[in-house]
C-alpha positions as CSV (number, residue, x, y, z in Angstrom):
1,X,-26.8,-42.7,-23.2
2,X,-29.8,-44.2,-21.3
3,X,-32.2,-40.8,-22.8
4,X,-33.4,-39.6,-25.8
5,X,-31.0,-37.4,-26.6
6,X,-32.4,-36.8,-31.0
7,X,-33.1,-33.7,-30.0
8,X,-29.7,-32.0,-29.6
9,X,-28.6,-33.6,-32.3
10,X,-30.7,-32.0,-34.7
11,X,-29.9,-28.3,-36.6
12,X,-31.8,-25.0,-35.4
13,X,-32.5,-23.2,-33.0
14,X,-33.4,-25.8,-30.2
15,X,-30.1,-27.5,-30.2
16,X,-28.5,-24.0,-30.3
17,X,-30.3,-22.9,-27.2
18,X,-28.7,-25.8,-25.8
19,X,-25.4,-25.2,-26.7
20,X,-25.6,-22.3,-25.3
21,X,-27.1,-23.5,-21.8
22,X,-23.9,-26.3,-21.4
23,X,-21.9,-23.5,-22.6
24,X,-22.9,-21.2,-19.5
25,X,-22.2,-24.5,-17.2
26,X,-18.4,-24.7,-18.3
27,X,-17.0,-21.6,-16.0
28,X,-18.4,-23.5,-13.0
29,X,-15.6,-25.7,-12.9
30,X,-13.4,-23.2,-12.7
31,X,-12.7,-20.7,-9.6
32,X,-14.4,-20.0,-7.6
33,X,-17.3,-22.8,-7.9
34,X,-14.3,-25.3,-8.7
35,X,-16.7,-28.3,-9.7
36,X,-14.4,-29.6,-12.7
37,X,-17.1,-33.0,-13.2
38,X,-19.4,-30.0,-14.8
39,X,-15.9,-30.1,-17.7
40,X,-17.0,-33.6,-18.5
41,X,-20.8,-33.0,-18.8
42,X,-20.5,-30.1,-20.7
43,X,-18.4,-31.5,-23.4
44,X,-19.5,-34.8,-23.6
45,X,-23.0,-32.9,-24.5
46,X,-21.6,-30.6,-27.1
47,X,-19.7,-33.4,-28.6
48,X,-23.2,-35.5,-28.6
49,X,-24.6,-32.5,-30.1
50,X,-22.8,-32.6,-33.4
51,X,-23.3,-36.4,-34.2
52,X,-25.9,-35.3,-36.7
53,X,-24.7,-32.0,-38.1
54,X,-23.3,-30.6,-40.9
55,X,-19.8,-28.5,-40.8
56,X,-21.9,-25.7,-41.4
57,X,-24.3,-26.5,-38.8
58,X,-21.6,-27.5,-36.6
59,X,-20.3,-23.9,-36.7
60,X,-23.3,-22.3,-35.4
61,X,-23.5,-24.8,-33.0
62,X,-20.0,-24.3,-31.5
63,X,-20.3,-20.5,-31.7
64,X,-23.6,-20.9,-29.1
65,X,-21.4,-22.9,-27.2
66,X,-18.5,-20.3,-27.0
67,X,-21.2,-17.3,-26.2
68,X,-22.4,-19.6,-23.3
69,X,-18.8,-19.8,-22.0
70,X,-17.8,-16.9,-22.1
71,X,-20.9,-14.8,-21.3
72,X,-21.0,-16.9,-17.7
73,X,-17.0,-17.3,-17.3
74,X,-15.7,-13.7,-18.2
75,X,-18.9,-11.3,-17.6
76,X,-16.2,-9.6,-15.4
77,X,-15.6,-7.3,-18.4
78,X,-18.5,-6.1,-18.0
79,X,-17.7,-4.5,-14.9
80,X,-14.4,-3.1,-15.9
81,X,-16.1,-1.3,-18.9
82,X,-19.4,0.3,-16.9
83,X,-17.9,1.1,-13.8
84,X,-14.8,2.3,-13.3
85,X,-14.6,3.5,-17.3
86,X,-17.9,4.8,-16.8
87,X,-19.8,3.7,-19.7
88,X,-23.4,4.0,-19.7
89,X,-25.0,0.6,-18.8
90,X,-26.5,0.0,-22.5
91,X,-23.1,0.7,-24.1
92,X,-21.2,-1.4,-21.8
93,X,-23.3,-4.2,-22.0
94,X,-23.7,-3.9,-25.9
95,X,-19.3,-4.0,-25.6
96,X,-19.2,-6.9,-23.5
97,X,-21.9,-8.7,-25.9
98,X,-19.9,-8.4,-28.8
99,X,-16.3,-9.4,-26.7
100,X,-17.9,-12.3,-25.9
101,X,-19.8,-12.8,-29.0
102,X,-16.6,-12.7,-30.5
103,X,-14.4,-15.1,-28.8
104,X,-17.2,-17.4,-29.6
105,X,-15.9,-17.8,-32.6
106,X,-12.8,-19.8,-31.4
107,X,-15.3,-22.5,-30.4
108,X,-17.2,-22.4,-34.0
109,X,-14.2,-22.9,-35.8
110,X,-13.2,-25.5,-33.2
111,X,-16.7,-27.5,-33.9
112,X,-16.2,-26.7,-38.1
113,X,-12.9,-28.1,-38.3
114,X,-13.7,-31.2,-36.4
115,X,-17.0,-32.0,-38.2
116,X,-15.4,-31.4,-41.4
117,X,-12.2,-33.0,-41.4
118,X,-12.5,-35.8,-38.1
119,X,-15.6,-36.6,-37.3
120,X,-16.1,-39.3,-39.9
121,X,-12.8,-40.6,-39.7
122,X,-11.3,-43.2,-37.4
123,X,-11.1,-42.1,-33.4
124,X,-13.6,-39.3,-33.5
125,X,-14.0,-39.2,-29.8
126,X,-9.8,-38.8,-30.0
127,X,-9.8,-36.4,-32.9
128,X,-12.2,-34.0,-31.1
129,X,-10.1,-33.8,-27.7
130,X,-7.2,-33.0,-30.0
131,X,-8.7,-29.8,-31.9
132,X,-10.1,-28.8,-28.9
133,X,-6.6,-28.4,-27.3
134,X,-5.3,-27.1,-30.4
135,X,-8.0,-24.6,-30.2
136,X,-7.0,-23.5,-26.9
137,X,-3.5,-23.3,-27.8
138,X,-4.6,-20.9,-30.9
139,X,-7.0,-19.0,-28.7
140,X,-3.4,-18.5,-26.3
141,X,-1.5,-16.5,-29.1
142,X,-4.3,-15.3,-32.0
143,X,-4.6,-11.5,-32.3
144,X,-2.3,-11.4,-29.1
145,X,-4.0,-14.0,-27.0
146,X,-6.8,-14.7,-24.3
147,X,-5.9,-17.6,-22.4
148,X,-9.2,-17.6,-19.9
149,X,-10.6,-20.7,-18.8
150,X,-8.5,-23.2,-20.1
151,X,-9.9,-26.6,-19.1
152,X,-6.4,-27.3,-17.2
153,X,-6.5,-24.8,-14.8
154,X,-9.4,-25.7,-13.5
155,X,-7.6,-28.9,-11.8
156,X,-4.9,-26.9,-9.9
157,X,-6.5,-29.0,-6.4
158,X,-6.8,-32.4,-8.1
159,X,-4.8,-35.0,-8.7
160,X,-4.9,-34.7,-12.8
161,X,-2.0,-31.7,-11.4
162,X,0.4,-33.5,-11.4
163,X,0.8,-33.6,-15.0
164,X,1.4,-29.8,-14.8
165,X,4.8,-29.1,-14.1
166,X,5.7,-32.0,-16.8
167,X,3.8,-31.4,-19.5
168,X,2.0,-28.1,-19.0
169,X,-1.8,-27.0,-18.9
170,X,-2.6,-28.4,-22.4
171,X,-2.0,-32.2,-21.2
172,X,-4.5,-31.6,-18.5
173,X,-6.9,-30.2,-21.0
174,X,-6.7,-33.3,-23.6
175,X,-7.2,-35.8,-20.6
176,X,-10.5,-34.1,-19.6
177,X,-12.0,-33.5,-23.2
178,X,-10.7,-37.7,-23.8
179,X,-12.7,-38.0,-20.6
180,X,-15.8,-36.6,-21.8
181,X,-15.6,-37.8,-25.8
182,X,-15.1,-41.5,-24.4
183,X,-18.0,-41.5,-22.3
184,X,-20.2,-40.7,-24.8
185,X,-19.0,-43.2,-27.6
186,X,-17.3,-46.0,-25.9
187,X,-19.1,-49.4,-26.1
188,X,-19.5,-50.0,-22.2
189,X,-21.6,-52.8,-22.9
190,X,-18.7,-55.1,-24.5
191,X,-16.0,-53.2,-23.2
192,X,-16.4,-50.9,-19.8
193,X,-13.2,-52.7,-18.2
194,X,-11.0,-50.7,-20.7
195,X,-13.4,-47.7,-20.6
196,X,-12.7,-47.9,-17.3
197,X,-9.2,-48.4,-17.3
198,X,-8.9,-45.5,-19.7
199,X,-10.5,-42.9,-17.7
200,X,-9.1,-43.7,-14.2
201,X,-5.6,-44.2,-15.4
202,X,-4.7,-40.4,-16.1
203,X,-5.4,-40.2,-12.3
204,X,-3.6,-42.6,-10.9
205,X,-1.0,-41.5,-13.5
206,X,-0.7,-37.6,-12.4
207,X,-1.6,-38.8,-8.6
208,X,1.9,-40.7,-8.9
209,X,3.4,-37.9,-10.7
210,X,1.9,-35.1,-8.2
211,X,4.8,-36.6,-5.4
212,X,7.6,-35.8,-7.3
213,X,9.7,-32.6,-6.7
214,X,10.7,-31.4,-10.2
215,X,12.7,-28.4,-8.8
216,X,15.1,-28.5,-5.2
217,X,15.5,-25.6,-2.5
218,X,18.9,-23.7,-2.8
219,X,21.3,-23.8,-0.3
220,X,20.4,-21.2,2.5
221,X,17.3,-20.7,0.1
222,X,14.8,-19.4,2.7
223,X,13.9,-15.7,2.8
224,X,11.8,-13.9,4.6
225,X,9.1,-12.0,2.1
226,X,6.3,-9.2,2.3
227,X,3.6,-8.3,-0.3
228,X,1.6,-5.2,0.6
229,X,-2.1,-4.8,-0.1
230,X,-2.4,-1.1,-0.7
231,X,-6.6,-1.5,-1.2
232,X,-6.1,1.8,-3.5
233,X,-9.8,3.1,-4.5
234,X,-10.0,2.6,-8.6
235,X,-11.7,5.6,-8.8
236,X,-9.3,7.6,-6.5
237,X,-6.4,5.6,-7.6
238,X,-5.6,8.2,-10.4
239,X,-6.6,11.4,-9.5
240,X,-3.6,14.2,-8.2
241,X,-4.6,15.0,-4.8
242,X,-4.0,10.9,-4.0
243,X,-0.8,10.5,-5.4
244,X,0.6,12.1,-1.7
245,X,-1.4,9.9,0.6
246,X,-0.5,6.8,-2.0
247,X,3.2,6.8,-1.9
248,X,3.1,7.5,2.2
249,X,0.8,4.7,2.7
250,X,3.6,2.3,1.0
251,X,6.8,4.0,2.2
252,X,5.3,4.0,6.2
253,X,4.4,0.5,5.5
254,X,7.3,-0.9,4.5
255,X,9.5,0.4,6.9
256,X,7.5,-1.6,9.3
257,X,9.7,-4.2,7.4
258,X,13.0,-3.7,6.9
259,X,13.8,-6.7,8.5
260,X,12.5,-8.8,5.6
261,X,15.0,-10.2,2.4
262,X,12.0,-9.2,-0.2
263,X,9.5,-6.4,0.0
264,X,6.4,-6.5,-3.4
265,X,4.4,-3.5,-4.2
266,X,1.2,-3.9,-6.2
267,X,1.3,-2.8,-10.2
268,X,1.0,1.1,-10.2
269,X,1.3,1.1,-7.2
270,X,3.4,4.1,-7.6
271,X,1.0,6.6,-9.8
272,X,3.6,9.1,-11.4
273,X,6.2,8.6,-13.8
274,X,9.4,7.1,-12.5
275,X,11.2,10.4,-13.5
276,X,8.8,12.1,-11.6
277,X,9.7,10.4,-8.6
278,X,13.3,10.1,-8.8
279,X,13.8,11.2,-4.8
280,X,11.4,9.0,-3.3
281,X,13.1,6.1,-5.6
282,X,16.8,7.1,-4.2
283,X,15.3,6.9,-0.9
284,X,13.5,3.5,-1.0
285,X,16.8,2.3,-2.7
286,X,19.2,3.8,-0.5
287,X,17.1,2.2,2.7
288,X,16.5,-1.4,1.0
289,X,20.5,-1.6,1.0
290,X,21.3,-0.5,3.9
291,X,18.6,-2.9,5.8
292,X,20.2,-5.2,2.8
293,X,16.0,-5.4,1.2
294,X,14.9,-5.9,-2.3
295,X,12.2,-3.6,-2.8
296,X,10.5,-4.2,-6.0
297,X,7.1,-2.2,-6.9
298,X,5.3,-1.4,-10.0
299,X,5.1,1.9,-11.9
300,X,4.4,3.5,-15.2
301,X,8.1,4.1,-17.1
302,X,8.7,6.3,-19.6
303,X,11.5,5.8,-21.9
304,X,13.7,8.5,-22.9
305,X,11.3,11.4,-21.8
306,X,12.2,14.8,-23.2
307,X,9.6,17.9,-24.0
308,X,10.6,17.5,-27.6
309,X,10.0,13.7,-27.9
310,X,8.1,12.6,-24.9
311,X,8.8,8.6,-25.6
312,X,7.0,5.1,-25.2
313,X,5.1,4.5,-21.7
314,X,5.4,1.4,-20.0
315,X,3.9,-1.0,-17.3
316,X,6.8,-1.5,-15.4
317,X,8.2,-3.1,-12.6
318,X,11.1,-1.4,-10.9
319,X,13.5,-3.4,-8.0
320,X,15.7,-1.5,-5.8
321,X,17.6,-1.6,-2.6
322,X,19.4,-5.3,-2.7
323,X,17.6,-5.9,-6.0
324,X,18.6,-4.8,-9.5
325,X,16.4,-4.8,-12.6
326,X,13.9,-3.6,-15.1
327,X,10.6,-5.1,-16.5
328,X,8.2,-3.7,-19.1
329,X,5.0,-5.8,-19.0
330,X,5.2,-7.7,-22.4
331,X,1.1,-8.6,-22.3
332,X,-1.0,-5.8,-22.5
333,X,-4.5,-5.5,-22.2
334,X,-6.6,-4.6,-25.2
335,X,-8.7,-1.4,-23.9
336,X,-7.0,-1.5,-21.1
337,X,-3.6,-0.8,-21.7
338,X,-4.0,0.1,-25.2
339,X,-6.7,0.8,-27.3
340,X,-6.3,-0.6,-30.9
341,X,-8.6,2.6,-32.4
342,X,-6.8,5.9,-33.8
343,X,-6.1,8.8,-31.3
344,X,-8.4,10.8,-32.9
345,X,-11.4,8.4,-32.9
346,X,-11.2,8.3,-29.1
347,X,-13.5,11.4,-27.8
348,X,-16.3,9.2,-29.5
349,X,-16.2,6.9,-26.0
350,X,-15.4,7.8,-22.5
351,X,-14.3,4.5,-22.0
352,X,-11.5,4.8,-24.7
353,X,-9.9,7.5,-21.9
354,X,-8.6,5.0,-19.7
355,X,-5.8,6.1,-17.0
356,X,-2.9,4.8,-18.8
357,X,-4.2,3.5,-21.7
358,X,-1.3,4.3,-23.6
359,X,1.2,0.9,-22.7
360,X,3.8,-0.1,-25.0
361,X,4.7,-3.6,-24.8
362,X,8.2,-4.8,-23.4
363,X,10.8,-6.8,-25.4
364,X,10.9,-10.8,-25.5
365,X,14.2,-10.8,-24.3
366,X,14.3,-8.6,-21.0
367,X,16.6,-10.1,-18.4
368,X,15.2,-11.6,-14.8
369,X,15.6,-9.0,-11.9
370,X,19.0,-10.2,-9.9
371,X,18.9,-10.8,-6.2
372,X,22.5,-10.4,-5.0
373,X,23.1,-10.6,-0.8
374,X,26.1,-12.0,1.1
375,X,24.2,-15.2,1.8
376,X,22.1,-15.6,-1.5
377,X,22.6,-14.7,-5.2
378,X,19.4,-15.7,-7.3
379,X,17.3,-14.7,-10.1
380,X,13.5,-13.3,-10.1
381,X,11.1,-13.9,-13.7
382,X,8.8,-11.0,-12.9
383,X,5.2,-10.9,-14.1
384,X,2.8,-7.9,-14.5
385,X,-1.2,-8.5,-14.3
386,X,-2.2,-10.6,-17.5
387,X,1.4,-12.1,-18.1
388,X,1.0,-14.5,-15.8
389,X,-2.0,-16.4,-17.6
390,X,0.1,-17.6,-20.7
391,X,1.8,-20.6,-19.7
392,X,4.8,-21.0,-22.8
393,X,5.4,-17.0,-22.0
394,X,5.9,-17.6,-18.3
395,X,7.7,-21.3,-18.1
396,X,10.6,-19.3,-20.9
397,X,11.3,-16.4,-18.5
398,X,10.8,-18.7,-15.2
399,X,14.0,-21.5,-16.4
400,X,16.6,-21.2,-14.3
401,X,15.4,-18.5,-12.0
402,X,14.9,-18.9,-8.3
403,X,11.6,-17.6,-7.7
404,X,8.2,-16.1,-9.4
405,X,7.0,-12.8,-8.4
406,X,3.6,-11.4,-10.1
407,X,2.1,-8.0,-9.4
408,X,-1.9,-6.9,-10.4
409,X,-4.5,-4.3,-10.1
410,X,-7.6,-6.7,-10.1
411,X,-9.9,-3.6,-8.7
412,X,-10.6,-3.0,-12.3
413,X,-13.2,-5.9,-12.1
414,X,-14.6,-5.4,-8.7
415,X,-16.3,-8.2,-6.4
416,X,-16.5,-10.2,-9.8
417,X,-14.9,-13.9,-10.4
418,X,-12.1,-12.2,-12.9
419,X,-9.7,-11.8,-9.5
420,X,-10.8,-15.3,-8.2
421,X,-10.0,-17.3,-11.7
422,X,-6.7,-15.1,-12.2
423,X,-5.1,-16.0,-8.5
424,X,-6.1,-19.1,-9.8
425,X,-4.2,-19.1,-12.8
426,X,-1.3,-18.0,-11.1
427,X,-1.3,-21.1,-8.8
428,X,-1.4,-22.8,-12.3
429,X,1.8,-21.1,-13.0
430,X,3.5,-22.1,-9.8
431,X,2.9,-25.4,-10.1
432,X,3.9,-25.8,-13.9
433,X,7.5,-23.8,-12.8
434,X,7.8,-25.4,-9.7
435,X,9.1,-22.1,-7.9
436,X,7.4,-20.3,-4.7
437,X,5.2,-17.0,-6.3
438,X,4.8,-14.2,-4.6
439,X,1.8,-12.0,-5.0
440,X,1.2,-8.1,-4.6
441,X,-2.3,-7.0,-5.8
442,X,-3.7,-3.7,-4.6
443,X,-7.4,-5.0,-3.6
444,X,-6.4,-8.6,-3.5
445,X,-5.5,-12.1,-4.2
446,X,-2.1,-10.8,-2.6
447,X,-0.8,-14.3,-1.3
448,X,2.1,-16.4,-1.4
449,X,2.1,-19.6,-3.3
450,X,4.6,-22.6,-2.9
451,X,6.2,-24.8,-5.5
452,X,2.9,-26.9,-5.9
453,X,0.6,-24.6,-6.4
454,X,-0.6,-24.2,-2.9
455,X,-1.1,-21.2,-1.1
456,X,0.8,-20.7,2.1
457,X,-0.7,-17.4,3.4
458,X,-3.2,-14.6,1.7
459,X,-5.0,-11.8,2.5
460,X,-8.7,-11.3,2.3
461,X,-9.4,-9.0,-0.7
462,X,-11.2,-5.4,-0.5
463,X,-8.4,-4.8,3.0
464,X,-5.2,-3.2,3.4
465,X,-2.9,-5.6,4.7
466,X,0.7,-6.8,4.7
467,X,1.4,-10.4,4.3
468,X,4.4,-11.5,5.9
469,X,5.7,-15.5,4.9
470,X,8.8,-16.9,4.5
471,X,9.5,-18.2,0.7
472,X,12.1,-20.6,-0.6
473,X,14.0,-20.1,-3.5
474,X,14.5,-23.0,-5.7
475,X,17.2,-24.8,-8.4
476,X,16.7,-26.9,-10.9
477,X,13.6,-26.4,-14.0
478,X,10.8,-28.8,-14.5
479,X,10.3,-30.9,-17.7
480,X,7.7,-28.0,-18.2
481,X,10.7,-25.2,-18.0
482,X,12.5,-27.2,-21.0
483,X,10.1,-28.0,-23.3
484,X,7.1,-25.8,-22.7
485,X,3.9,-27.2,-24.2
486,X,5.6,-28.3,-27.3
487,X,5.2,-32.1,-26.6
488,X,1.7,-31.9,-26.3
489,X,1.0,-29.9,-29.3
490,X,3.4,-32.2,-31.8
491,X,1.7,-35.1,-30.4
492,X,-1.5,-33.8,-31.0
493,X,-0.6,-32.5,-34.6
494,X,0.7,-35.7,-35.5
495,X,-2.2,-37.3,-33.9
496,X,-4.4,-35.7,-36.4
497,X,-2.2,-36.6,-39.7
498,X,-2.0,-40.3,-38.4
499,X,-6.1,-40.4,-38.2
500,X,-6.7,-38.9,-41.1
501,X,-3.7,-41.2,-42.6
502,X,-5.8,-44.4,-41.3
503,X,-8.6,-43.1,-42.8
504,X,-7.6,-43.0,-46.7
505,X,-6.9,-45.3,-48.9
506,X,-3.3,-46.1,-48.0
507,X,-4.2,-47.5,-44.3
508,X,-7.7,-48.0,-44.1
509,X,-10.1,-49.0,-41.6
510,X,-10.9,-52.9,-41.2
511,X,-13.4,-51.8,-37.9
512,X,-16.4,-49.6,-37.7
513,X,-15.3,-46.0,-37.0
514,X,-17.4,-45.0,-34.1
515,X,-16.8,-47.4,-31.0
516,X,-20.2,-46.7,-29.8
């Protein structure tokens, strides 16, 4: 580095303010800002920052850093919690604070384990990429899982993509965090042509890789699709005298398009129970086969509802007409969809009164939703909302299907980011599965997305509007589709045990440890 940088390197509260600072900066590489250099900046200073700490210190460093990212990157809560729960302001902020303040701690134990364990062993700058991407992957699945801002899907409109549908998210991820590590410690004086040759090639690599077509279009595969944007007030959304005026809005619109193979409602976008709407159900499935239309829309389910035992509820999605299937959403949303506190505890907090709040999650093993017309048999992997963001959960039910679908209420989160990084994460998703996903959101992203992760048509959000597009459905899985991210993570585990193998006694080091 051509600056003094003893500073950051020291313990206290100076280095931590800092941490925090190049924290904040991460979520700009994501959507909507999309400037991914800002990924290689902020961790090569975080990894810079450590050079002189202690584990301990190392923790308290990291966990600055993780407030930083995730106070900038998902504030969004925030908005959820104060105004459509309608938590007072202090409360909601004091909520969000300790959310965020929380999650942190993914990024202390992150900094502890690699100051600990790797940092003065052989290939630090290698070591740290790899428990940062084995932090992400823990931070996917840990107390049921937040996979936000994962440095991968930041890259969805570069050419480091085309690693996606091959190797998944996580690759992506250890190629940036390399990226950044090698920077700071490589010895550009003696050797920048392999520096060089070391950073570029990942590029050149996944450019190369971006051109091939993992999956194929099936035979007769083109269909004509709709996805209607109900724009559905959040704070009307729930309340009786709508549920009229809700359901007509859909039905009218959709019979503007009978014409079409596949018609998407938004999640909820029906607001009663489906027992409670049992005629207008044998109506939209009685008109979808005759006009030979899926029509597939989400609702709340209730399984076996009787007065005596009134049963689980569900975040369902529902296909009718030429269309036959049943999903419970499988990745609910902590105080969203269920609040982890006792019933009884819940008059304490408006906010704990959530519509709905009362989701049981769906098996592991549901089947796809089936497609069957005279021209085309196929298979759909549904997704409800916050499925669609972890990337092992949606490449298992996506093999061997013909084509994504993926249904959302973003209103919860207003005019934040939340809606513009989850759309997209979706496109993430496309790309990894190499299938065409269609998108139904009540206040928007509602788009269609194509095999690469690009989007063919969308709707503005905060509008009504019915996108029309024609999809493909596709054969064939990606490498992604049959192995998941399990590559990645067994290289990176074995990574690990052969640096700290190098580093003992039986294979030790004949070179200086740190490059730099």
């Amino acid at each position: 580095m051509g600056f003094d940088t003893a500073w950051m390197k020291r313990p206290g509260y100076l280095g931590h303010f800092f941490a925090l600072i190049i924290g904040a900066l991460l979520p700009f590489s994501f959507a909507p800002y999309d400037f991914w250099p800002v990924q290689i900046l902020s961790i090569a200073l975080l990894y810079l920052s450590l050079k002189s700490l202690t584990p301990k210190q190392a923790l308290w460093r990291g966990w600055w850093y993780g407030l930083g990212v995730f106070a900038s990157g998902v504030s969004w809560v925030y908005v959820s919690i104060h105004v459509y729960s309608h938590t007072a302001a202090p409360l909601a902020f004091l909520m969000t604070l300790l959310f965020v303040a929380g999650l942190g701690w993914f990024f202390a134990l992150m900094t502890y384990s690699y100051q600990k364990w790797f940092s003065a062993h052989a290939l630090p700058y290698l070591s740290f990429a790899v428990v940062w991407v084995l932090f992400e992957w823990l931070r996917s699945w840990l107390l049921g899982g937040f996979p936000w801002l994962f440095l991968g899907d930041a890259h969805i409109d570069t050419p480091l993509s085309g690693f996606a549908p091959v190797l998944g998210v996580y690759s992506i991820g250890l190629i940036m965090a390399l990226s950044a590590t090698i920077l700071v410690d490589w010895s550009w004086k003696t050797q920048y042509k392999s520096g060089l040759a070391l950073l570029l090639s990942p590029w050149l690599l996944g450019l190369l890789l971006s051109q091939i077509s993992w999956t194929q279009p099936a035979e007769d595969g083109e269909i004509d699709v709709v996805a209607i944007q109900g724009n559905i007030s959040q704070e009307r959304k729930w309340l009786p005298e709508e549920i009229y005026p809700t359901l007509e809005k859909y039905r009218v619109a959709s019979e503007q398009h009978w014409d079409a193979d596949l018609i998407l409602w938004p999640e909820t976008a029906i607001t009663v129970l489906h027992h409670q709407a049992k005629e207008y159900l044998k109506y939209l499935n009685t008109e979808g086969k005759k006009h030979s239309t899926s029509v597939i829309t989400g609702l709340p389910y209730q399984q076996n509802q009787t007065e005596a035992s009134p049963g689980a509820y569900h975040n369902s999605i529902l296909a009718l007409g030429e269309s036959s299937g049943l999903y419970h959403k499988q990745k609910l949303v902590p105080f969203g969809e269920y609040v982890p506190i006792p019933q009884s505890w819940r008059g304490l907090l408006r906010f704990f009164n959530i519509p709905m709040s009362d989701f049981l999650a769906g098996r592991n093993d549901q089947d796809p939703i089936h497609v069957s017309t005279a021209a085309l048999d196929y298979d759909i992997a549904p997704f409800i909302c916050y499925d669609i963001v972890y990337p092992d959960h949606v490449a298992s039910y996506a093999k061997d299907t013909g084509l994504l679908i993926t249904i959302s209420n973003d209103a919860w989160f207003g005019h934040s980011i939340g809606p513009l990084q989850h759309f997209a994460i979706a496109r993430m998703r496309a790309l990894e599965n190499g299938r065409y996903l269609l998108r139904s959101t009540n206040t928007g992203i509602t788009a269609l997305i194509n095999d690469k992760g690009q989007v063919v048509a969308r709707l503005p959000q905060f509008e009504y509007g019915e996108l029309t597009a024609k999809a493909t459905v596709m054969t064939g899985n990606t490498p992604f589709n049959l192995w998941s991210s399990w590559p990645v993570l067994i290289m990176c585990w074995a990574g690990l045990f052969l640096i700290r193998l190098r580093s003992t006694r039986y294979w030790p080091l004949k070179t200086n440890q740190n490059p730099s």
